[in-house]
N, C-alpha and C positions, 0 to 999 in steps of 0.2 A: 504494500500500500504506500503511496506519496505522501510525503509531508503534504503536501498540498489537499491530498482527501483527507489525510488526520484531522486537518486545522478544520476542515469545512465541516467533518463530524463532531467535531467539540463546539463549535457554531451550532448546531443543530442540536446537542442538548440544552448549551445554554438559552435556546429557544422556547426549551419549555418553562423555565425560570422566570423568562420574560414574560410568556403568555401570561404567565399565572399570580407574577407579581402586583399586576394595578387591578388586579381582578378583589384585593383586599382592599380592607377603606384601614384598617390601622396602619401608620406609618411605618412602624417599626416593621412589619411582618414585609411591607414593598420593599424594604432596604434590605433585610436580609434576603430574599427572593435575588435581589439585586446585585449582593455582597456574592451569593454562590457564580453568578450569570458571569461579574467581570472578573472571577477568578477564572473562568472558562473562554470564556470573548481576550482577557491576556493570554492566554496561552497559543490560541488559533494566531492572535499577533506575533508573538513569540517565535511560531513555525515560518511564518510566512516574512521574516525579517525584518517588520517594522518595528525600529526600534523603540519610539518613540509614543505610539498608540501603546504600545504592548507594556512599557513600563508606566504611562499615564492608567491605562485598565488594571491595571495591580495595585496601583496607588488605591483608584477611585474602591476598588474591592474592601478597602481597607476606611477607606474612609467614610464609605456605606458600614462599616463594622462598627466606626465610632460614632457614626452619626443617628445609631440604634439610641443610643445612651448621654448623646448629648447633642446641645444646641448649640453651643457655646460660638460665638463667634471668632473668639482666638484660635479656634480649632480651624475652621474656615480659612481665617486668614493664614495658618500652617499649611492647610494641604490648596492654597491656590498659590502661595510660596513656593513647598516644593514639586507642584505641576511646575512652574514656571522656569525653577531650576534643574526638573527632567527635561522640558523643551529646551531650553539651551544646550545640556549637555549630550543632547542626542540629537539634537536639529539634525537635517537634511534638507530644507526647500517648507515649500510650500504644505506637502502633506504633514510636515509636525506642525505649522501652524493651526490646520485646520484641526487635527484630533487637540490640540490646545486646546482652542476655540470651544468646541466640544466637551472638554475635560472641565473647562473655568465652569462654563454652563450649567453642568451639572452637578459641579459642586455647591455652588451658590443654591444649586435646587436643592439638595441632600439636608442643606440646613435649614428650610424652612422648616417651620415647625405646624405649617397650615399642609393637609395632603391635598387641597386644594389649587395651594401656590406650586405645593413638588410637582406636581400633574404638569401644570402649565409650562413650568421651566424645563421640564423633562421633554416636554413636546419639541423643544426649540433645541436642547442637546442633542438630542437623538437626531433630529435633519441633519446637524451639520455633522455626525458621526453617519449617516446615511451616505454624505457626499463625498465621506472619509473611504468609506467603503465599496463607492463605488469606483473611487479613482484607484484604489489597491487590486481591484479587478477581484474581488472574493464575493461572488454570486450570493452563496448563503448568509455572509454578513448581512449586503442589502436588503434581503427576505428577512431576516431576524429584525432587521431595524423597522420596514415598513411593519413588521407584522405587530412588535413594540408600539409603536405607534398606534396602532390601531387597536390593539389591548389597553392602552391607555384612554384611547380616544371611548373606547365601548364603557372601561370604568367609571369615567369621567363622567358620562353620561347618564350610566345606573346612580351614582351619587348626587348628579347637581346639574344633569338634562340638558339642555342647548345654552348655558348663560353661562360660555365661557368668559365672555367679558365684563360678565357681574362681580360686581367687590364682594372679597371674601374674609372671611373672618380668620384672624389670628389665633388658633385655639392650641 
């Protein structure tokens, strides 16, 4: 078997993580869903040699791990720190900027404390981790992200119906 299919089967489980993760309304339960997904979504990075996605999705696994148990904003500003100092020391072009891009994104979402606000910020990571994935040419990634998306967009929906752009409450 090819690295190449390895990476694309460990995509495909973490797929079910994803499915299943905004399918919850407690926050905690979507971060750990999430925590397992980008220990598996690094690793397919990890095969496939981008250096740069693959240790930003390691990070983020971890930071879904703290972000079970805390809000804290010093924490926040830690892991968009060291995103910031994985992107430098692993630059190549354009694609670590985007999985950056991506990475800032969703950490800023990780710590809201409304599942509300996570949902929405989640929506806007995940495109630009779609756009990441689609320029890496890894077919399963972009089906995992559209399909993310759209497990989100269905949660979203079960909890608080078409008024995505209604003010939400801090809880």
């Amino acid at each position: 078997m090819s690295v190449f299919a390895i990476s694309q089967g460990l995509i495909a489980i973490a797929i079910i993580f994803d499915l299943i993760s905004f399918q919850f309304k407690q926050r905690q339960k979507i971060l750990a869903c999430l925590c397992v997904s980008g220990i598996l979504i690094s690793s397919h990075f990890f095969l496939l040699e981008q250096w740069t996605a693959a240790t930003l999705m390691l990070l983020a696994s971890i930071r879904y791990l703290v972000t079970i148990f805390s809000h804290s904003k010093r924490w926040m500003m830690f892991f968009l720190a060291a995103s910031s100092l994985v992107t430098f020391v692993t630059f190549s072009g354009l694609l670590s900027l985007i999985s950056f891009a991506g990475s800032a994104t969703q950490t800023y979402a990780a710590f809201c404390q409304s599942d509300r606000k996570l949902r929405q910020l989640m929506l806007i990571g995940t495109s630009i981790w779609l756009l990441n994935n689609a320029l890496i040419g890894s077919p399963t990634a972009v089906l995992m992200e559209l399909l993310f998306i759209g497990s989100n967009l269905l949660g979203y929906y079960r909890y608080y119906g078409f008024t995505f752009a209604a003010k939400y409450k801090q809880t």
